[in-house]
C-alpha positions as CSV (number, residue, x, y, z in Angstrom):
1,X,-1.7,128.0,116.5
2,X,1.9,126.3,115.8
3,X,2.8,122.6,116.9
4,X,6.8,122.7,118.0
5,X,8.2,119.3,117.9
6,X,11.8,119.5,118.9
7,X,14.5,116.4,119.1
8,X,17.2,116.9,122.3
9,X,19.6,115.1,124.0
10,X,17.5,112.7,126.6
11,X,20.4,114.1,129.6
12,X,19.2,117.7,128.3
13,X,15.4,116.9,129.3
14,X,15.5,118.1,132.4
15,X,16.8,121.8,131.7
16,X,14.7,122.2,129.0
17,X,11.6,121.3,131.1
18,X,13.5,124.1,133.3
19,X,13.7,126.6,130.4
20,X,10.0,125.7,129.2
21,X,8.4,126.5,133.2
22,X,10.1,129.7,133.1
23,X,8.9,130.5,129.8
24,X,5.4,130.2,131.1
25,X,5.2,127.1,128.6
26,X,3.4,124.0,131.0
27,X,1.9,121.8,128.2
28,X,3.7,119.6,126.6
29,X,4.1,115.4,125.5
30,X,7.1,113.5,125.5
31,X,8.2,110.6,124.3
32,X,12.0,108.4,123.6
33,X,13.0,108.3,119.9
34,X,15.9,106.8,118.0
35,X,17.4,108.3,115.2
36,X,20.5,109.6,113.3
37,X,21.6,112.9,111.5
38,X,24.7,114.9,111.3
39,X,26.3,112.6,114.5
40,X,26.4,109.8,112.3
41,X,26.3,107.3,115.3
42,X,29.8,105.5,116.5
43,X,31.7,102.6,116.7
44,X,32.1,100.0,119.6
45,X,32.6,96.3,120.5
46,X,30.4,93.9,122.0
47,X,32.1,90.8,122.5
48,X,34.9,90.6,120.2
49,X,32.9,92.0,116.9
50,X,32.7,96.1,116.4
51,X,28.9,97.0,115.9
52,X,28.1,100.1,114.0
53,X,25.5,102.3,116.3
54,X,23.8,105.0,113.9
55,X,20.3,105.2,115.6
56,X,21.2,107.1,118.6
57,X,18.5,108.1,121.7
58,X,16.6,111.3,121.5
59,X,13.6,112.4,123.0
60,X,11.0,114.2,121.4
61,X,8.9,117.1,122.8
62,X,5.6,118.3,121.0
63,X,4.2,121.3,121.9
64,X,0.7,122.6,120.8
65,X,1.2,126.7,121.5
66,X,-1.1,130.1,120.6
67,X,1.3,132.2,118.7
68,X,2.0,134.7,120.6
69,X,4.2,131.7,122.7
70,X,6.0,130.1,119.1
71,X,9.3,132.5,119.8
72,X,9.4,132.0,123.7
73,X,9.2,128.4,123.3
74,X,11.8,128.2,121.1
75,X,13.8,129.9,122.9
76,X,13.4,128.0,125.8
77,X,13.7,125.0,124.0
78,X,17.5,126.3,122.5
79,X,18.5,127.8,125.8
80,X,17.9,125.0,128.0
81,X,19.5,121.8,125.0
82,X,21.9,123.9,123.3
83,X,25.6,122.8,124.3
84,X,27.4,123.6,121.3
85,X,28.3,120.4,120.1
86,X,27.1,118.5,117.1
87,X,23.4,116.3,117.9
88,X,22.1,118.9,119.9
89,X,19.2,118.8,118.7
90,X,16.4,119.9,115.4
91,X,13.1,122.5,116.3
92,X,10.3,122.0,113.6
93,X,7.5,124.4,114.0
94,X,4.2,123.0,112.2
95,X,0.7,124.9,111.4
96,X,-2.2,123.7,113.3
97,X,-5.3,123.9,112.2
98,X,-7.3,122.8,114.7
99,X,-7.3,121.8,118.2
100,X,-10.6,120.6,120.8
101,X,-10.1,119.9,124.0
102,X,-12.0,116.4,124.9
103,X,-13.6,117.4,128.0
104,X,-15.3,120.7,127.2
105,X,-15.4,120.8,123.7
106,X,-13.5,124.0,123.1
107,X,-12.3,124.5,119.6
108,X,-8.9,126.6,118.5
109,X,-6.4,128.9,120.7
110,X,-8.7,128.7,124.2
111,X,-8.2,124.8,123.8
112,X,-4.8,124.7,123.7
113,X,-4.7,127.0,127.0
């Protein structure tokens, strides 16, 4: 089992939810996240003074997947944020050791689904 958290674009969302259904992949959380990397952020004024903006919007996708799925989630993930340009996005794929789903109690690869 592998846990694929992956930083995008928030305007990319939508095609990599796209990418994700046709992959087969259904499951997955998101939330909004700030950060900075390689983009470094950019420069504007707001009202007369120039403000330094280095914590740019992301959103952050976690998926919990059996690992025969790790390689077609990733792939869907690239195919549906990649657009070439610098702040596309990171993929960090994480060991999990355990997973239970709440309601029945299932442990490991059947809770996940």
């Amino acid at each position: 089992m592998k846990l694929i958290v992956a930083y995008i674009q928030p305007h990319k969302l939508n095609d990599v939810k796209k990418a994700l259904y046709q992959a087969e992949v259904h499951k997955m959380s998101v939330t909004n996240a700030v950060g900075c990397g390689a983009q470094k952020g950019y420069t504007e004024s707001y009202r007369g003074v120039d403000v330094e903006v280095n914590l740019l919007k992301k959103v952050r996708l976690e998926i919990a997947v059996n690992e025969d799925f790790v390689e077609k989630t990733i792939d869907a993930i690239i195919k549906g944020a990649r657009t070439g340009n610098i702040g596309d996005g990171k993929i960090f794929v994480l060991d999990l050791p355990e997973c239970v789903r709440i309601r029945t109690g299932e442990r490991g690869g059947p809770a996940i689904g």
